[in-house]
C-alpha positions as CSV (number, residue, x, y, z in Angstrom):
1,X,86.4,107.8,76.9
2,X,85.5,111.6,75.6
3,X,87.8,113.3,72.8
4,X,90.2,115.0,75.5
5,X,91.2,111.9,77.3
6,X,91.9,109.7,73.5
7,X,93.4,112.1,72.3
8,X,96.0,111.8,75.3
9,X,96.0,108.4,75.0
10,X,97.2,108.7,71.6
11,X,99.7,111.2,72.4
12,X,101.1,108.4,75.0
13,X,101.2,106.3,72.1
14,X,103.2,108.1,70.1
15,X,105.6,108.5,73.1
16,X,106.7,104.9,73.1
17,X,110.1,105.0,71.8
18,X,111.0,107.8,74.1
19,X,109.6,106.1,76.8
20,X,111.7,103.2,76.4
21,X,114.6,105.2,75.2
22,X,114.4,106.8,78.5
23,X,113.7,103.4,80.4
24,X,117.1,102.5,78.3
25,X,119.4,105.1,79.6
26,X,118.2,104.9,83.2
27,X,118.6,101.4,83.5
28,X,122.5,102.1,82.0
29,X,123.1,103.7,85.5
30,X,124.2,101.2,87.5
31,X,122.8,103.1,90.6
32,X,123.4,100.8,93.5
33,X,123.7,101.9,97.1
34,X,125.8,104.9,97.3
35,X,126.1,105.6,93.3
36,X,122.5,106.8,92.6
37,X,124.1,110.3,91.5
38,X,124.1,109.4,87.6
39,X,120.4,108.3,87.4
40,X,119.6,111.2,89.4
41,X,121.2,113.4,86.9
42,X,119.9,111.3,84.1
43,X,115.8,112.0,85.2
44,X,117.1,115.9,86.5
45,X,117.8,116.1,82.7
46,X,114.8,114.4,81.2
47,X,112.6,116.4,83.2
48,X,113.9,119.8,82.7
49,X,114.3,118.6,78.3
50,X,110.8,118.0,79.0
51,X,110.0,121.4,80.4
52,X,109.7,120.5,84.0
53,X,111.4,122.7,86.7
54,X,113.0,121.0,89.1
55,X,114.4,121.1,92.3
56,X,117.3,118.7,93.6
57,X,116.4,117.8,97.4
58,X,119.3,117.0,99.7
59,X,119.2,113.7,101.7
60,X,121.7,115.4,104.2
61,X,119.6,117.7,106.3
62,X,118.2,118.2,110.0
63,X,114.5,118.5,108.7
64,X,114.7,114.5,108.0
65,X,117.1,113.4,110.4
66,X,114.3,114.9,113.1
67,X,111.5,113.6,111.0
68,X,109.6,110.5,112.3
69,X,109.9,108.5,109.6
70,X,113.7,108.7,109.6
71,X,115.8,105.7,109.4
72,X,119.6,105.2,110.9
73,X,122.2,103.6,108.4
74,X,125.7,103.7,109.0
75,X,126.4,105.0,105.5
76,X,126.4,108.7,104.8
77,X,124.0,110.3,103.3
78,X,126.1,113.3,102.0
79,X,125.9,113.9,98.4
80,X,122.2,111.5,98.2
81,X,119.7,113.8,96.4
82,X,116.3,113.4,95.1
83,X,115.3,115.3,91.8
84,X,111.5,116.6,91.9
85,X,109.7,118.5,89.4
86,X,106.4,120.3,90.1
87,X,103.6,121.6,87.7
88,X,101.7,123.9,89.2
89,X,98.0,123.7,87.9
90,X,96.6,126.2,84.8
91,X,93.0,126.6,86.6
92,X,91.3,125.4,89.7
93,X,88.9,122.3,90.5
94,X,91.0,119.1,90.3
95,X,92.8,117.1,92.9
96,X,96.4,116.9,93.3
97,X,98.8,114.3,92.4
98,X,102.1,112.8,93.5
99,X,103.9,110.5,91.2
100,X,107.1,108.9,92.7
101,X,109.2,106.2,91.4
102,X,112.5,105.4,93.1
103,X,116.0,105.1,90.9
104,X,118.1,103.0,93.5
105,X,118.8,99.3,92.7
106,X,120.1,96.2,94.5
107,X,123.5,95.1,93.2
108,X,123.3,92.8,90.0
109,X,126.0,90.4,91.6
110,X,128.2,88.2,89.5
111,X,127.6,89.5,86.1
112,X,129.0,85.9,84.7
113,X,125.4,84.7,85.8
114,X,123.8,86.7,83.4
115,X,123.0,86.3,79.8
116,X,124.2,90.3,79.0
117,X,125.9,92.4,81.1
118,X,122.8,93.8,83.5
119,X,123.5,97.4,82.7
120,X,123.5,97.2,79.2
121,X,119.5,96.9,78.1
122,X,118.1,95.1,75.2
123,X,115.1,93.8,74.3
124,X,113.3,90.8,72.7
125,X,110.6,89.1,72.5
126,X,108.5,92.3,74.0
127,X,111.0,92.5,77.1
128,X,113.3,94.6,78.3
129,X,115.8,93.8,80.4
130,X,118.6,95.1,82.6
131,X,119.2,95.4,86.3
132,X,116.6,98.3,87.7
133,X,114.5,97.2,84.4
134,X,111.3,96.6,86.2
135,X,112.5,97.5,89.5
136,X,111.5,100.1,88.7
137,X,113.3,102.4,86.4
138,X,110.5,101.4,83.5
139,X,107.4,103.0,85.7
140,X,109.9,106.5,86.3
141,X,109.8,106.6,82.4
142,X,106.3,105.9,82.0
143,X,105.3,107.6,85.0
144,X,107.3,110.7,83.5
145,X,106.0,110.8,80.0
146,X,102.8,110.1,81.1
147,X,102.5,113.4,82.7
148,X,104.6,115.1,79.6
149,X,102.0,113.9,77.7
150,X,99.2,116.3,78.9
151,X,101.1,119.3,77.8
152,X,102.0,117.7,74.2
153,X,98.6,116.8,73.6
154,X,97.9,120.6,74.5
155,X,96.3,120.7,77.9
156,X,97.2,121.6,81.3
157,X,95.7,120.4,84.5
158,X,93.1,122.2,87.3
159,X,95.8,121.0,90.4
160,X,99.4,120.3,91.0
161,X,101.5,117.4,90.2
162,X,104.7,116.7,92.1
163,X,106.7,114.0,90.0
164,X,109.6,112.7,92.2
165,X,112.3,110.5,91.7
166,X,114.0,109.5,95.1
167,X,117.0,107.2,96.3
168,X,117.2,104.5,99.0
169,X,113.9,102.9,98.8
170,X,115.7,99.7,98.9
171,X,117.2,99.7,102.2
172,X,116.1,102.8,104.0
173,X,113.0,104.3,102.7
174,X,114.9,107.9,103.6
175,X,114.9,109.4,99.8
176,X,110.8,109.5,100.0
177,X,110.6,110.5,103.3
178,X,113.1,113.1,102.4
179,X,110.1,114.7,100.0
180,X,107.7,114.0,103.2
181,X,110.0,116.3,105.4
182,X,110.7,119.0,102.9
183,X,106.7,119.3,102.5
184,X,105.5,117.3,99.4
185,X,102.5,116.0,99.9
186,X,99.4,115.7,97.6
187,X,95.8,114.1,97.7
188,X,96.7,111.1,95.7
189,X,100.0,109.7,95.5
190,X,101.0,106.7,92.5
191,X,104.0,104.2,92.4
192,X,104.4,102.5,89.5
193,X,106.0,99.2,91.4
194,X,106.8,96.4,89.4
195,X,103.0,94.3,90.9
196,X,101.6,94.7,87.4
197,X,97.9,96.2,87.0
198,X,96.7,96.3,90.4
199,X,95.7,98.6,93.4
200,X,97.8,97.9,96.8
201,X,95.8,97.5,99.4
202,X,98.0,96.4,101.9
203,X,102.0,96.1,102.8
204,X,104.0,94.1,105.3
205,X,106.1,95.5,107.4
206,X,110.2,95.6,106.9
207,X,113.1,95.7,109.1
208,X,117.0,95.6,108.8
209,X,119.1,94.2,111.5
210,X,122.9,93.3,112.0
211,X,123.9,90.0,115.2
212,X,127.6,90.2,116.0
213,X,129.3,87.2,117.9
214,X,132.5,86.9,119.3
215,X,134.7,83.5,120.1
216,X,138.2,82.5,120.6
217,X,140.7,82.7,118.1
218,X,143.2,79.9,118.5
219,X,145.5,77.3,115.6
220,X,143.2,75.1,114.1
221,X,145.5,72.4,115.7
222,X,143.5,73.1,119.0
223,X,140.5,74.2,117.7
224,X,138.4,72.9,120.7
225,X,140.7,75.7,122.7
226,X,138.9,77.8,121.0
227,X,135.3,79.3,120.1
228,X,134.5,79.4,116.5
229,X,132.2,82.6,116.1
230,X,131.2,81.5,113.2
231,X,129.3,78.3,114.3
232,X,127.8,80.2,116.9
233,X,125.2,81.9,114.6
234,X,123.8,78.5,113.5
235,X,121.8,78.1,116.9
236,X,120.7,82.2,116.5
237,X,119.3,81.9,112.8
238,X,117.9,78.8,114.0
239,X,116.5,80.8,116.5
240,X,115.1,83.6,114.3
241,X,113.8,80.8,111.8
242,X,111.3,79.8,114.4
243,X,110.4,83.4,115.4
244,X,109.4,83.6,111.9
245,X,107.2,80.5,111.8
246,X,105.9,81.4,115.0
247,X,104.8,84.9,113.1
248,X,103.1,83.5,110.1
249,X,101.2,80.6,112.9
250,X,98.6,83.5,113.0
251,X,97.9,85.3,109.4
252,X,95.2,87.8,109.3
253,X,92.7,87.7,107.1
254,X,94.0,90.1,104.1
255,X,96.9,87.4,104.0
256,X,95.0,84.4,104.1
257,X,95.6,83.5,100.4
258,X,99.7,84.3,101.3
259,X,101.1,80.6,102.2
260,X,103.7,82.0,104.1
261,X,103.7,85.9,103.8
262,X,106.4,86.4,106.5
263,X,110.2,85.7,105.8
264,X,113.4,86.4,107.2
265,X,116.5,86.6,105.2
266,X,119.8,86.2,106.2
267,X,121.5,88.2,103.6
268,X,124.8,89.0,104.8
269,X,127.8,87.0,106.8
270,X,130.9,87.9,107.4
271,X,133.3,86.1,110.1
272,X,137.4,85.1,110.4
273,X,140.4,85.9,108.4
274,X,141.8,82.5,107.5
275,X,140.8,79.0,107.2
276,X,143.3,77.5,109.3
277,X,142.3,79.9,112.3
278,X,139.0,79.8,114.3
279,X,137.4,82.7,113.9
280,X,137.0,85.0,116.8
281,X,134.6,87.5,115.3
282,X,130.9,87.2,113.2
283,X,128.5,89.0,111.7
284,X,124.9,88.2,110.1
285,X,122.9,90.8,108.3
286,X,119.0,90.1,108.2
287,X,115.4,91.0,106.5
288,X,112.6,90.3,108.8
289,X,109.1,91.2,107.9
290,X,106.4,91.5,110.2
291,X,102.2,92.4,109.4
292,X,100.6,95.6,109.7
293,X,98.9,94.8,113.2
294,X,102.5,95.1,114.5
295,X,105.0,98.1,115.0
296,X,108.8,98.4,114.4
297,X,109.2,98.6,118.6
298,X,106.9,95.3,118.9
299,X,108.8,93.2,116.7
300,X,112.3,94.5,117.5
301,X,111.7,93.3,120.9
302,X,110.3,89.9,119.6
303,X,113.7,89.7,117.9
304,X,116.0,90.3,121.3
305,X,114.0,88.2,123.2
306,X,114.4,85.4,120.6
307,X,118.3,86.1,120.2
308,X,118.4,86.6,124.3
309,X,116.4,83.3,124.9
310,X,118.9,81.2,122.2
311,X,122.0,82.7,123.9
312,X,121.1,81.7,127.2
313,X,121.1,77.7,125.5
314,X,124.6,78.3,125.1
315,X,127.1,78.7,128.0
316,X,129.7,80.7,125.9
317,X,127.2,82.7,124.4
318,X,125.5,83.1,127.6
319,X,128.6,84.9,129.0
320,X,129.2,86.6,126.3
321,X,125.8,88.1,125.0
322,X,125.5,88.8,120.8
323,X,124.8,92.2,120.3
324,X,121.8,93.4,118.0
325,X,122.0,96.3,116.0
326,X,119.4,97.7,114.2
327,X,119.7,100.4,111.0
328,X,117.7,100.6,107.7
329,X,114.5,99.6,107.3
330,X,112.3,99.9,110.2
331,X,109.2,100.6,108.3
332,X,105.7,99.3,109.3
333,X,103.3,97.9,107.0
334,X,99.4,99.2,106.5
335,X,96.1,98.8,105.4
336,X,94.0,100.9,103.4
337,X,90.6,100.5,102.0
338,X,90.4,99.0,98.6
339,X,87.7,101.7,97.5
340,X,89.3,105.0,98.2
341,X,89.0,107.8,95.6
342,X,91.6,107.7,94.3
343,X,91.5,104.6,94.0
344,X,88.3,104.1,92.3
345,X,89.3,106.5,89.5
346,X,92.9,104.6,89.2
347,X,90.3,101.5,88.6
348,X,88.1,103.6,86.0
349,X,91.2,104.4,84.1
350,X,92.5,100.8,83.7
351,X,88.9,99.4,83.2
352,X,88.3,101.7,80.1
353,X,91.4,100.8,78.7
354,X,91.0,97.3,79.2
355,X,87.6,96.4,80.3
356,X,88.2,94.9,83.2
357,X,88.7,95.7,87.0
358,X,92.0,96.4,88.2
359,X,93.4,93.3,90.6
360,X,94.0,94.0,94.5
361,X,97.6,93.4,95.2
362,X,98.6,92.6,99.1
363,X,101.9,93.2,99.4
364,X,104.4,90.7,101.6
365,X,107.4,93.4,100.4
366,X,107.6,97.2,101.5
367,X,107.3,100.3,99.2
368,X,108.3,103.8,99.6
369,X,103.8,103.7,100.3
370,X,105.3,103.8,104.2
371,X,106.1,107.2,103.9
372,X,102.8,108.6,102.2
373,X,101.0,106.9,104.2
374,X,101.8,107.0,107.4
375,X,103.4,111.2,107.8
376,X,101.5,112.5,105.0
377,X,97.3,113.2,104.0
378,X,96.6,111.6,100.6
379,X,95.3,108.1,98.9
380,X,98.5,106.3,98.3
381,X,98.8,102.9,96.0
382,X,101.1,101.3,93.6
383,X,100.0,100.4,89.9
384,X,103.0,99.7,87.8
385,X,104.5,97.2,84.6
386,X,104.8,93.3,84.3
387,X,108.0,92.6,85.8
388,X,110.4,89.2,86.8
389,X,113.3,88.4,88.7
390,X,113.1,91.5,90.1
391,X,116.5,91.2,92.2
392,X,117.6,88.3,90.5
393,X,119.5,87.3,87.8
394,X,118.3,88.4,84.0
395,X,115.5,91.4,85.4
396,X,113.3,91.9,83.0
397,X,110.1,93.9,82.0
398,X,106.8,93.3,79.8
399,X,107.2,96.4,77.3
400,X,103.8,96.6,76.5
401,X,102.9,96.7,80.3
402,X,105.3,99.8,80.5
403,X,102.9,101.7,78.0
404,X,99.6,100.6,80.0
405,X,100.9,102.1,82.7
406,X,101.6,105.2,80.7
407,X,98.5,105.2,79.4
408,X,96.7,104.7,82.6
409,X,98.5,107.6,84.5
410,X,97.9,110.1,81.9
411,X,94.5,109.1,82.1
412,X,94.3,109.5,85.7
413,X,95.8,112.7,85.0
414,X,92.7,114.0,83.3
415,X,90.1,112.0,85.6
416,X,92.0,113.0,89.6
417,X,93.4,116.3,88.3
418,X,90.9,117.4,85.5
419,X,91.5,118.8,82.1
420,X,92.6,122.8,81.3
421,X,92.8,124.0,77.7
């Protein structure tokens, strides 16, 4: 560690209350699907306080409906912004950086389950928690500071960094492929993810996907008149349940220490208007995940067929076909060598600040990585804070994890982008 780079470090240390002041406030925006606006404006401000220009980057736009990397949802994506600030770079020689961190969260659910209401923070016992807490509002403030910390500590960098905070990485992926479209791109791109201290190395792939059945509504008096819709999606999950154990029959070998790294998850059903009436209509929403070796096409046919070939076991639904639709997520997993650049420098940082070599995390989730690394030309991985019951009940997030990963960004700041005075 030379006299630049500590006296950064203790820069970032100085930095902890804002950091968690900020962490605080974002985490008070209960930015679910459709009302990420507020923690939008929340990081717009914090940047620009911080002397960042920024640029708000509309989610509503040709360039990313044409762009590859696009995904369908039957929401609208009118209004949906992403907030990113660029520093353009004092002198030349470094390498250029993207930091992104996503400010969309999952729905707390029945705030009765939880000790305190989810978007109200606290802390104790060195956590802090609050829906969004690790997930992943705590690396956007360290992430942020981290690069605010250069310029306090009186330096400036030899390339740019692009800091971006972006919407819909939990069902859609569109809010970082928005940045993709618009032309963001950089040689190395962080994410502080919620996996604790170690480099991604590889990701599964995701997919969203909707089944909707329909039966024969009739009294309940008569019910075998009828076709409960309902009861007709047993024998489909059933169906998909085996696809999914027929996926994780054959792991490969970056998995092998994964007991079961593929899952389906029936997240959503909806069916019939009143419990003395067989339901003529049905709907299940499901997660499927699928490994790297495999494409969005491949396994969205494996899905039909397995729907198709369970339908045909049924004479009603046999005649009457469940449809499949398909909309979020369709985002394929990757690979990516361990010892990249970037990579190996991320590692440096974390080893002199701790000693030891950072861990290698293999993913069996999806991260806003898709985009980076499959439309754009850099070394993307995640490195982030200690987090747990991340989309469950009572988030929380190690507070003295938040600050190594502070620390460790503006570190890589000064090793990846180099030092100007």
């Amino acid at each position: 560690m030379n006299n630049k780079e500590q006296k950064v470090l203790d820069t970032v240390n100085g930095l902890t209350d804002d950091i968690l002041n900020f962490t605080s406030e974002l985490v008070a925006e209960p930015s679910t699907l459709g009302n990420e606006g507020g923690a939008i404006d929340v990081m717009d401000h914090k940047l620009q306080e911080l002397g960042f220009q920024t640029t708000r980057l509309e989610l509503d736009n040709k360039e990313l409906e044409a762009h590859p990397g696009f995904a369908p949802v039957p929401w609208s994506l009118q209004g949906k912004q992403n907030v990113v600030a660029t520093l353009p770079p004092a002198q030349k020689g470094g390498k250029s950086a993207i930091f992104n961190g996503h400010l969309d969260v999952v729905d707390a659910g029945n705030h009765d389950y939880w000790s305190h209401d989810p978007y109200q923070p606290y802390r104790h016992d060195g956590w802090l928690y609050g829906r969004g807490s690790g997930d992943m509002k705590s690396g956007v403030a360290a992430m942020t500071y981290a690069a605010h910390a250069i310029s306090k500590a009186g330096f400036s960098l030899r390339a740019p960094l692009t800091i971006e905070g972006v919407v819909e990485e939990e069902c859609s992926g569109n809010g970082a492929t928005a940045c993709m479209a618009a032309g963001y791109d950089a040689e190395a791109v962080l994410i502080p993810e919620p996996f604790g201290p170690t480099i991604l190395a590889s990701q599964v792939g995701v997919l969203w996907f909707k089944v909707c059945l329909k039966g024969i509504s009739t009294h309940v008096l008569q019910a075998l008149s009828g076709v409960n819709a309902i009861e007709k999606c047993y024998l489909l999950i059933s169906a998909l349940h085996e696809l999914e154990t027929e996926l994780n029959a054959s792991i490969p070998e970056q998995y092998k220490d994964h007991t079961h790294p593929i899952n389906l998850n029936i997240g959503i059903i909806q069916g019939g208007n009143w419990p003395s009436t067989v339901p003529a209509e049905a709907a299940f929403h499901a997660r499927l995940s699928y490994f790297p070796e495999m494409t969005y096409v491949e396994i969205a046919q494996r899905i039909d067929d397995a729907i198709r070939t369970a339908a045909k076991k049924d004479p009603w639904l046999k005649a009457n076909p469940p449809q499949v639709e398909y909309y979020g997520f369709r985002s394929d997993g990757h690979n990516v060598d361990r010892n990249l650049p970037a990579f190996t420098v991320l590692d440096s940082c974390h080893k002199s600040l701790t000693g030891k070599k950072a861990g290698t995390y293999i993913a069996t989730c999806t991260t806003d990585l898709r985009a980076f690394y499959h439309y754009g030309n850099n070394q993307p991985t995640c490195f982030g804070p200690v987090a747990e019951n991340i989309h469950g009940i009572d988030e929380r997030v190690d507070i003295d994890s938040i600050m190594h990963v502070a620390r460790t960004y503006a570190l890589f700041l000064a090793r990846w982008c180099l030092l100007a005075e």
